[in-house]
C-alpha positions in Angstrom: 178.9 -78.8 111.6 181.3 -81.5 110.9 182.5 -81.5 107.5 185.5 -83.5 105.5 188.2 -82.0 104.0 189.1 -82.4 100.0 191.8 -80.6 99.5 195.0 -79.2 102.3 193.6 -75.9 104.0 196.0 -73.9 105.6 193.7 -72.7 108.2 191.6 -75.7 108.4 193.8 -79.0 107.8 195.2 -81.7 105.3 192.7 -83.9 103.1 190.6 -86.3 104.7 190.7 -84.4 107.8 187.3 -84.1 110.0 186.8 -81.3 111.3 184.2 -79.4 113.1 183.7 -75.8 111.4 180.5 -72.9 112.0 177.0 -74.0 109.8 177.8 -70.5 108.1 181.2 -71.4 107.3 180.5 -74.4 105.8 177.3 -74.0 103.9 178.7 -70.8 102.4 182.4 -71.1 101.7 183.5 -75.0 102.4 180.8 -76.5 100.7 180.1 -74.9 97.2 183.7 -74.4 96.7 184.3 -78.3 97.1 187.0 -77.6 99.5 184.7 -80.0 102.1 181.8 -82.5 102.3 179.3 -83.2 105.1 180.8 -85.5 107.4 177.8 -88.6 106.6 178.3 -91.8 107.2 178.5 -92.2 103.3 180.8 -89.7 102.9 183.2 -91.3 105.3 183.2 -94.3 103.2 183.9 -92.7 100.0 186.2 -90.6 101.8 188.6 -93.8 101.8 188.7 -94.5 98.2 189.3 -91.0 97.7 192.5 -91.2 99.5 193.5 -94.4 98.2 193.3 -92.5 94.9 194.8 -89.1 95.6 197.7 -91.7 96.9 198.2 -93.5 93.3 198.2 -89.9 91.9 200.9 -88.4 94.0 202.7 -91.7 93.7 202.6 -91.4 90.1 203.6 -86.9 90.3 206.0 -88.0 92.8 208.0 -90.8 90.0 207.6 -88.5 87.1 209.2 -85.1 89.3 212.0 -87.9 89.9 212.6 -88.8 86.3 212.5 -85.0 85.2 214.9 -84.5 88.4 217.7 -86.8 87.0 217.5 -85.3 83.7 217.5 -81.9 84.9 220.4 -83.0 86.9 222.4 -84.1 83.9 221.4 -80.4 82.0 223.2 -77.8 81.7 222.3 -73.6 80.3 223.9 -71.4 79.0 222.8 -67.7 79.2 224.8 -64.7 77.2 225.0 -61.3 79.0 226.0 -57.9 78.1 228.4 -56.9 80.6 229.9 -53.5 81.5 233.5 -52.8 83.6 234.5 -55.2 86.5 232.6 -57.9 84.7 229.0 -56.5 86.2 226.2 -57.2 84.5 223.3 -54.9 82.2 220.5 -56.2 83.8 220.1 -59.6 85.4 219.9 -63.1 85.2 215.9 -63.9 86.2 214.1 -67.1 86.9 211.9 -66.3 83.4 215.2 -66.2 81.8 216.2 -69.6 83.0 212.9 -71.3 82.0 213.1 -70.0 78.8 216.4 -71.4 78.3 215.2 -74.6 79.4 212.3 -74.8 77.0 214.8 -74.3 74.4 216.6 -77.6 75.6 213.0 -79.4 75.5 212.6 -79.0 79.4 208.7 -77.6 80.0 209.3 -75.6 83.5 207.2 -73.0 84.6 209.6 -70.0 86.2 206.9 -70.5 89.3 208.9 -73.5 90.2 212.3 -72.3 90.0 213.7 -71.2 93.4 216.0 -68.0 92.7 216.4 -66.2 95.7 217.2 -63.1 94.0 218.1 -62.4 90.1 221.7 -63.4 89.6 224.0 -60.2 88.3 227.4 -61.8 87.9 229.1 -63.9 85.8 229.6 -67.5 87.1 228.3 -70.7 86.7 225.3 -71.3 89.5 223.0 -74.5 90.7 219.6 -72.9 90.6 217.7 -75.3 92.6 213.8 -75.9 90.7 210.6 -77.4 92.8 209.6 -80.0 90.7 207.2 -81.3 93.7 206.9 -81.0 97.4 209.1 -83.6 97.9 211.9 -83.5 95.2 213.9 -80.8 94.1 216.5 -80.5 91.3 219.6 -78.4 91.0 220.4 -76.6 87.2 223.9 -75.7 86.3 223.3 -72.3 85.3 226.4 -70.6 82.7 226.2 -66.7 82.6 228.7 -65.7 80.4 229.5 -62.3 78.4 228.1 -61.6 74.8 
């Protein structure tokens, strides 16, 4: 059966894609999940206003991530830390830690988004980088200093 995609399928394809799948497949997964539509000739044509749609949209996620971006840039935290001998941290500096910080500053970031590759345990000032959308990515000075 050939059926559209609606939304980017790892194992399947991107939007808009048409591609040929078992009857099985799609009548009991694809379709009532709306991941995919029949491949009609109707279809087809709607399928075209769809994407000229989903194109404003990420036009418009992709200008607002680059606003939030430059002011994120301009930001700066500040996080306080109890620290033990040889300036080594109790505990660690966490992504949830970070967003919380930043939703203190008026920031709304979700800790998903921030890019920590493993919780920070020194003192230091750190550019945590933060996923605001596939395509753009800010950096946050990050200030872990001793209580």
């Amino acid at each position: 059966m050939k059926v559209i995609l609606r939304q980017n399928y790892a194992s399947l394809g991107n939007i808009g894609d048409v591609v040929v799948v078992k009857d099985g497949y799609a009548r009991n997964y694809l379709l009532p999940r709306n991941i995919a539509y029949r491949a009609t000739e109707g279809n087809l044509k709607s399928l075209e206003e769809e994407k000229k749609q989903l194109g404003r949209k990420e036009e418009k996620l992709i200008k607002d991530a680059e606003k939030l971006s430059a002011q994120l840039a301009s930001a700066s935290i500040t996080i306080t830390m109890k620290v033990g001998e040889d300036d080594k941290l109790f505990g660690a500096v966490t992504s949830q830690m970070i967003a919380d910080s930043l939703v203190e500053k008026g920031y709304t970031i979700d800790k998903r988004i921030i890019e920590l590759e493993e919780p920070i345990k020194t003192l230091g000032i750190f550019e945590v980088p933060v996923k605001l959308h596939s395509k753009v990515s800010a950096k946050v000075k990050v200030w872990v200093v001793r209580e």
